[in-house]
SEBANU-282325 format. One record per residue: x, y, z of N, C-alpha, C, O in turn. Coordinates in Angstrom, 3 decimals, padded with zeros to 6 digits. Example, Ala and Ser with C-alpha at 12.3 -4.5 7.8 and 13.67 -1.06 7.14 Angstrom:
// residues 2
SITE    n.east   n.north      n.up   ca.east  ca.north     ca.up    c.east   c.north      c.up    o.east   o.north      o.up
SITE   013.190  -005.690   007.800   012.300  -004.500   007.800   013.200  -003.300   007.800   014.236  -003.319   008.465
SITE   012.850  -002.250   007.080   013.670  -001.060   007.140   012.900   000.030   007.870   013.409   001.138   008.039
//
This chain:
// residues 129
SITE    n.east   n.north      n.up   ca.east  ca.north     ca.up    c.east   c.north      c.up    o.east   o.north      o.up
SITE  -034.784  -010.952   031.917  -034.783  -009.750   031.125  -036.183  -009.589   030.521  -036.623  -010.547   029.885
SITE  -037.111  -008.221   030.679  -037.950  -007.775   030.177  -037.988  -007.866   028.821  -036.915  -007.932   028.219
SITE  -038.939  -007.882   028.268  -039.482  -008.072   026.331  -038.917  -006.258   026.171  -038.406  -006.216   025.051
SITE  -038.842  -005.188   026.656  -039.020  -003.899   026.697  -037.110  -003.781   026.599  -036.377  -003.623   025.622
SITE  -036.887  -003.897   027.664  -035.462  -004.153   027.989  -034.221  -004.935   026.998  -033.017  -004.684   027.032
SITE  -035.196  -006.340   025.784  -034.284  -006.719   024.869  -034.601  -006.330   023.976  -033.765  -006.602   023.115
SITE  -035.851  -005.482   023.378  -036.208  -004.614   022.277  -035.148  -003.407   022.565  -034.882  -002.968   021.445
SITE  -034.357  -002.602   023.619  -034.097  -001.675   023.646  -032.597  -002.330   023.262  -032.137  -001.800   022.251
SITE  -031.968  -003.085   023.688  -030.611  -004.341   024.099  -030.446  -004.242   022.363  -029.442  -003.762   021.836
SITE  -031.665  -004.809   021.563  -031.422  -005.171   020.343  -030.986  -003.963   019.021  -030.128  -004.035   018.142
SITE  -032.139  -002.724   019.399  -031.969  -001.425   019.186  -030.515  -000.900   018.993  -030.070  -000.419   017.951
SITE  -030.028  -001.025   019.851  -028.396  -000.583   020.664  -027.567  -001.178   019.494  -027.000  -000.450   018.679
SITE  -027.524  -002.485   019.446  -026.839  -004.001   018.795  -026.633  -003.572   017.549  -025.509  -003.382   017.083
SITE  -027.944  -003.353   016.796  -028.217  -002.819   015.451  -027.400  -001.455   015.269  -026.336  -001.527   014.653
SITE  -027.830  -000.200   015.769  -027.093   000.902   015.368  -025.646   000.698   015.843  -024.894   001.416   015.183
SITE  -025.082   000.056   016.646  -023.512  -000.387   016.818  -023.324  -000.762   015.473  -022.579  -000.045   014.805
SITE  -023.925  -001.881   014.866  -023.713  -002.696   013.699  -023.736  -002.013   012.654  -023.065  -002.406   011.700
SITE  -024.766  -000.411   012.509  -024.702   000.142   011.715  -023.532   001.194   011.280  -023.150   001.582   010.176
SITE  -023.160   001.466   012.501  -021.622   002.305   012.996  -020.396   001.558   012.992  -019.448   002.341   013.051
SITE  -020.012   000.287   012.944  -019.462  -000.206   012.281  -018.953  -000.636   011.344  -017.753  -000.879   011.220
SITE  -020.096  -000.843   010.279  -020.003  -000.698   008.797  -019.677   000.517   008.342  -018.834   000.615   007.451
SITE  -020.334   001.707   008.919  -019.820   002.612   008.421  -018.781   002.867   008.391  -018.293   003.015   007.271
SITE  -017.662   003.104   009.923  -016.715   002.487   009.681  -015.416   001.618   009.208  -014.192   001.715   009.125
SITE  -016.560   000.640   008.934  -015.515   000.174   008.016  -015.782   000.299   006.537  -015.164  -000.360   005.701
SITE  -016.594   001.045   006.288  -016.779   001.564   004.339  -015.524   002.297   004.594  -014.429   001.950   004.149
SITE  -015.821   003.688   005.592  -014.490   004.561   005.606  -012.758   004.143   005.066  -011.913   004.683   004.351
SITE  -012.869   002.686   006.001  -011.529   002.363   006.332  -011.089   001.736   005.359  -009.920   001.738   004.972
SITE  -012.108   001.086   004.838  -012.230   000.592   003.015  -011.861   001.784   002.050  -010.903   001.566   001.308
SITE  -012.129   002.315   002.007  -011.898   003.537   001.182  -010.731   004.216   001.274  -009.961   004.668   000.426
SITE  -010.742   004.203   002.927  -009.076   004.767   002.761  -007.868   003.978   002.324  -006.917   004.488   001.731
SITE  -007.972   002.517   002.699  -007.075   001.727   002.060  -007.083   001.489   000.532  -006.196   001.037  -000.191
SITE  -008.123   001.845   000.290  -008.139   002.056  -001.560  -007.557   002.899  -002.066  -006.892   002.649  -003.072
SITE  -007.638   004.626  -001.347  -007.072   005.569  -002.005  -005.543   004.883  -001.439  -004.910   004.315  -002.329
SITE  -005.051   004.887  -000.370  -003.727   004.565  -000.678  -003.175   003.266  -001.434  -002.032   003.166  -001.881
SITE  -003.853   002.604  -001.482  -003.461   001.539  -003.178  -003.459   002.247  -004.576  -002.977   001.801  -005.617
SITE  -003.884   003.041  -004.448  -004.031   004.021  -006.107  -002.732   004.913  -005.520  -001.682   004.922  -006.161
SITE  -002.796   005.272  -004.919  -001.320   006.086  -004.664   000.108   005.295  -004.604   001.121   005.631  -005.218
SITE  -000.030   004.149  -003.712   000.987   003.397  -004.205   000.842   002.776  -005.684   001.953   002.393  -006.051
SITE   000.207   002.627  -006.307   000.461   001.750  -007.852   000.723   003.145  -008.280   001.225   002.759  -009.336
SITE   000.816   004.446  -008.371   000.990   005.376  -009.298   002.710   005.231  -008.542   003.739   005.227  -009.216
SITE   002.672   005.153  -007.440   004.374   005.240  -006.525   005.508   004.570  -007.937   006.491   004.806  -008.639
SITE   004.227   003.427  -007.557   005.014   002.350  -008.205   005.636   002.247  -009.443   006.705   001.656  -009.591
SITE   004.911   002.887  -010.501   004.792   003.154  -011.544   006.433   004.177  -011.769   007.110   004.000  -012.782
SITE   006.954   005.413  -010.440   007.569   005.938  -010.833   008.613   004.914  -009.792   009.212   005.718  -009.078
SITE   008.903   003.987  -009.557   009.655   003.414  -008.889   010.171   002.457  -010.082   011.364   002.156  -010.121
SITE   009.567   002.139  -010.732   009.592   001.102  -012.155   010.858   001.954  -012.885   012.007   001.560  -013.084
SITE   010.070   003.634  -013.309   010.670   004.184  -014.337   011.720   004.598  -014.211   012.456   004.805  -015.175
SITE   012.209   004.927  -012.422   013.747   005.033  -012.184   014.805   004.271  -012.308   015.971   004.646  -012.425
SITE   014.198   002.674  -012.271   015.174   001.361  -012.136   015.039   001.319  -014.015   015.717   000.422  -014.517
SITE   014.350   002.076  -014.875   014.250   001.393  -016.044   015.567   002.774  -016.738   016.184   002.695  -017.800
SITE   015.630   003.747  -015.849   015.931   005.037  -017.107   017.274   005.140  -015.973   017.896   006.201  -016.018
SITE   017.596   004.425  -015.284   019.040   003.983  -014.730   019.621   003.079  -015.273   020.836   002.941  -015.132
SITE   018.771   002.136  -016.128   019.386   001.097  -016.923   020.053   001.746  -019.162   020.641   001.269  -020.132
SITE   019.365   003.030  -018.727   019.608   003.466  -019.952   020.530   004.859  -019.781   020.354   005.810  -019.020
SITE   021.635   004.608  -020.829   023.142   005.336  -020.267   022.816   006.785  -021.350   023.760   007.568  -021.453
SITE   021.584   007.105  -022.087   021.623   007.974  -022.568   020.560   008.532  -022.713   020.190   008.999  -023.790
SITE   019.812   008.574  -021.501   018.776   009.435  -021.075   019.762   009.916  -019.805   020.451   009.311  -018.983
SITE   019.394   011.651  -020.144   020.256   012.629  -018.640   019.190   012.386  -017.979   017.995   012.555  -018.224
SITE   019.852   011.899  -016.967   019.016   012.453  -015.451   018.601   013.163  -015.128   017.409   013.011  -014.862
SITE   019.215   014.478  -014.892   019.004   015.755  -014.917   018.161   016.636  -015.607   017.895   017.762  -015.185
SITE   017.617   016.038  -016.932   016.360   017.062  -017.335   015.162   016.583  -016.372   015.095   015.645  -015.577
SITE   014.184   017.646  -016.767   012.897   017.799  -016.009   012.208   016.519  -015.976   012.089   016.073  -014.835
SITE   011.685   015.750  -016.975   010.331   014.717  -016.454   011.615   013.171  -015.513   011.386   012.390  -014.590
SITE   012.733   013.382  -016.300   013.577   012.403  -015.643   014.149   012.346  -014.181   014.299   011.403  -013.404
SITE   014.466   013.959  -014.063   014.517   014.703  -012.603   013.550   014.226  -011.161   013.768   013.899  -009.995
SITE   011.996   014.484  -012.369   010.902   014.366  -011.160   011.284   013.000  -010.311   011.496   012.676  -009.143
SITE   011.239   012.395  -011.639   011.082   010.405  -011.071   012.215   010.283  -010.415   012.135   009.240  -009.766
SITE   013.569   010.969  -010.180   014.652   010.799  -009.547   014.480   011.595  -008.208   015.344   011.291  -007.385
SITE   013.605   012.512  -007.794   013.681   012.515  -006.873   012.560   012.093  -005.952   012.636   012.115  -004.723
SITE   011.458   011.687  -006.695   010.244   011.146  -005.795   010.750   009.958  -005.394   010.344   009.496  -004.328
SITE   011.726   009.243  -006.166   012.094   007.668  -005.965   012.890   006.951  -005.225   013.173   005.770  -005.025
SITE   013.489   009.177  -004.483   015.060   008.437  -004.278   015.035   008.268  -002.611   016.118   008.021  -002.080
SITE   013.764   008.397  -001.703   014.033   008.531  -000.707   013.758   006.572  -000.362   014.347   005.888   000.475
SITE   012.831   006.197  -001.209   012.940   004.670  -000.618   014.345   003.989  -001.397   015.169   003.332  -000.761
SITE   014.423   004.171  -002.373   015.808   003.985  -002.996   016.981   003.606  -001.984   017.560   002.520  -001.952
SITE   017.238   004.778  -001.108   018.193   005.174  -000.453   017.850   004.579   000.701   018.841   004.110   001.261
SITE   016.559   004.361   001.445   016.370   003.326   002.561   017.296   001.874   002.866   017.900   001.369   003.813
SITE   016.941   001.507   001.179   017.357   000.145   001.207   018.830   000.069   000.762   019.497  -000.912   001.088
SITE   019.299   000.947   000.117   021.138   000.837  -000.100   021.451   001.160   000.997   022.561   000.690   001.243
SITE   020.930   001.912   002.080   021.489   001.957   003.604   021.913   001.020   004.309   022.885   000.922   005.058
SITE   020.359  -000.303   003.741   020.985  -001.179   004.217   021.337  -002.685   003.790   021.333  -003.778   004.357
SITE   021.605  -002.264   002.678   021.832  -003.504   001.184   023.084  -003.307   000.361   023.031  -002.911  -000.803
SITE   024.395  -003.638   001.089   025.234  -003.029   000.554   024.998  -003.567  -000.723   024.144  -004.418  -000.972
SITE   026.278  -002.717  -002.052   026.889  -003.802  -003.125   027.412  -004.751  -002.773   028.291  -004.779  -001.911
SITE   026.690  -006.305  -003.753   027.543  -007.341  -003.685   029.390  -006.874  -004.397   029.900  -005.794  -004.694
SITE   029.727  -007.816  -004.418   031.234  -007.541  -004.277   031.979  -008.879  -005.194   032.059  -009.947  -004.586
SITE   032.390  -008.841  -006.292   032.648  -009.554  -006.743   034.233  -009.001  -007.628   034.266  -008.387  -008.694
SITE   035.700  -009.551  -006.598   036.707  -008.778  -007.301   036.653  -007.301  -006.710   036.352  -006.730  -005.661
SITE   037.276  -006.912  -008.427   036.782  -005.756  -007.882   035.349  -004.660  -008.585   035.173  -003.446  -008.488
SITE   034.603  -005.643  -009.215   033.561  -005.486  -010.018   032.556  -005.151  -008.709   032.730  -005.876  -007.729
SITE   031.422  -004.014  -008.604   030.250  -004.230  -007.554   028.899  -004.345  -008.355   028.807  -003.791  -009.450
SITE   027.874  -005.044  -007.832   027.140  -004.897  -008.128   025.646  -004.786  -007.671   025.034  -005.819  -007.398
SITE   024.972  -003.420  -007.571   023.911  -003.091  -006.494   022.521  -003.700  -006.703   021.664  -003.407  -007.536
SITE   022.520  -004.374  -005.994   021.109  -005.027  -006.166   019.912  -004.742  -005.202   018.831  -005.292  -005.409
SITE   020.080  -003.947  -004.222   019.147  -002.767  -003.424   017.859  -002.384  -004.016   016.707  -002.380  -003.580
SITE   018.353  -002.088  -005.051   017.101  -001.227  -006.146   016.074  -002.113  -006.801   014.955  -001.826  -007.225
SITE   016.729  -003.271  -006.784   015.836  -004.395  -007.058   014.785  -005.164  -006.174   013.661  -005.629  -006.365
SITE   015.673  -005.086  -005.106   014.902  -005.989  -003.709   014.020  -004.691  -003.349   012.810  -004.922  -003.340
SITE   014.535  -002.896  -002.942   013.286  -002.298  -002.747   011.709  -002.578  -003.347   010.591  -002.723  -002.854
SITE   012.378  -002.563  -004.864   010.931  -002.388  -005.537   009.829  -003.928  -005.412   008.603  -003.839  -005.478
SITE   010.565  -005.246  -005.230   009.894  -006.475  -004.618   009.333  -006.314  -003.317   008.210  -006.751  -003.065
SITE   010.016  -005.732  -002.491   009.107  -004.979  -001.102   008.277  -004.475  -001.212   007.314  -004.707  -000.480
SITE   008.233  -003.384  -002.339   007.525  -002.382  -002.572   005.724  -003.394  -003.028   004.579  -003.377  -002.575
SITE   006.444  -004.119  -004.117   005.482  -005.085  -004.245   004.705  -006.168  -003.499   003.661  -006.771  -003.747
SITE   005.525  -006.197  -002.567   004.659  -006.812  -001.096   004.002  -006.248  -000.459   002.941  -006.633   000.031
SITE   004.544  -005.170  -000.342   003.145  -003.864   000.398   001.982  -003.968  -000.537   000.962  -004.401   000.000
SITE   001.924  -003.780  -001.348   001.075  -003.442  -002.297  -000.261  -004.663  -002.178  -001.484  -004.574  -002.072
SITE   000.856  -005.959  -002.273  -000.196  -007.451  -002.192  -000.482  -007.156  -000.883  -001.593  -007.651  -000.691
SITE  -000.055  -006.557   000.258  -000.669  -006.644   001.670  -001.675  -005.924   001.954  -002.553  -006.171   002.781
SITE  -001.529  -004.680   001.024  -002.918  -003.655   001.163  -003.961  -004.498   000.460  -005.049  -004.600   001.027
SITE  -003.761  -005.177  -000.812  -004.599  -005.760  -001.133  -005.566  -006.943  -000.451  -006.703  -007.257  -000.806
SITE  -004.982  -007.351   000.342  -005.240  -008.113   001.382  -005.929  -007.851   002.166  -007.038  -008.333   002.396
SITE  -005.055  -006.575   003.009  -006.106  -006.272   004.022  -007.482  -005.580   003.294  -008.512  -005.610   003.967
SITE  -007.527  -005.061   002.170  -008.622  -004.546   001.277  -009.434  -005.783   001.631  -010.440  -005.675   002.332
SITE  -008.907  -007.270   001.034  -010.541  -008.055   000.618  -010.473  -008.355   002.069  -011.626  -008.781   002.135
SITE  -009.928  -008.498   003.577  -010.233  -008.938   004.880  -011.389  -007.845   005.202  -012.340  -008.135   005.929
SITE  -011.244  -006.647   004.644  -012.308  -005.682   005.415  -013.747  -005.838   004.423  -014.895  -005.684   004.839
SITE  -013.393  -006.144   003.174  -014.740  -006.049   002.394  -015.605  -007.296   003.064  -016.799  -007.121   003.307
SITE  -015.105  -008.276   003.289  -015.170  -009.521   003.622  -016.059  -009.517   004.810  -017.095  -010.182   004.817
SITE  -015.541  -008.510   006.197  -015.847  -008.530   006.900  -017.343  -007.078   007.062  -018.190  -006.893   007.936
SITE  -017.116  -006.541   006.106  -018.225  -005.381   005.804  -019.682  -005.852   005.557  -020.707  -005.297   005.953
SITE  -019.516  -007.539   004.464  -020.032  -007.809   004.378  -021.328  -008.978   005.437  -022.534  -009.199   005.330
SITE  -020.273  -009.442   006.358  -020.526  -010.129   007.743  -021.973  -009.138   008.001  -023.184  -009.250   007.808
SITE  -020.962  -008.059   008.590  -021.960  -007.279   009.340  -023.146  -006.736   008.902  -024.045  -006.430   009.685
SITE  -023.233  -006.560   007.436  -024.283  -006.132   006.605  -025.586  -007.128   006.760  -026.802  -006.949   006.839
SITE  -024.438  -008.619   006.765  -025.990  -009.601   006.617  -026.507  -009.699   007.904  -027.669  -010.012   008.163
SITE  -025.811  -009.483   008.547  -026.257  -009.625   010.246  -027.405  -008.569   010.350  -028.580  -008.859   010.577
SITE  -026.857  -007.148   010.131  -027.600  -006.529   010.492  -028.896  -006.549   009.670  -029.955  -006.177   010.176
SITE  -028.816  -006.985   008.400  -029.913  -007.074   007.855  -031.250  -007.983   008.193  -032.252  -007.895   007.483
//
């Protein structure tokens, strides 16, 4: 291989490396905004399991409404498939509990894959530098 030929080889290498990072800033970023969207999720996933535990707040007015229905479609995922335990003839739903621990595993997984990409943003930065 020509001196001309791995100056051009190396050229190539570099702006790949630079298009990559960029890349992955993007992909960084996007997994950030959806971590701020899930912790705000979360936040109204909290306040449904908290204002279901309280027998004298209506459901049915407005700010209580909202959180009942943004909440209720993962809600309802997991009682689909979490029946009530069964004790007698007492039930007791514990669905709503295990969603929102899921919910909280997503959350640690975005976080995750967050520091695998910063991690790896940073690889390429020193390389290319």
């Amino acid at each position: 291989m020509s001196l001309f030929s791995f100056i051009i080889v190396a050229k190539i290498n570099h702006e790949a490396l630079i298009s990559s990072s960029f890349l992955l800033a993007i992909l960084i970023e996007l997994v950030n905004l959806v971590l701020i969207l899930s912790r705000f999720y979360k936040a109204i996933l909290f306040t449904k399991l908290l204002f279901d535990q309280l027998p004298l707040v209506n459901p049915y007015k407005w700010p209580v409404s909202m959180v009942r229905v943004l909440a209720k479609p993962w809600f309802k995922f997991w009682r689909s498939y979490l029946p009530s335990a069964r004790f007698g003839i007492y039930g007791f739903d514990i669905s709503g509990l295990i969603a929102f621990e899921f919910f909280e595993f997503f959350l640690k997984l975005l976080s995750f894959l967050k520091i695998i990409l910063l991690t790896r943003l940073e690889t390429i930065l020193a390389i290319s530098s």
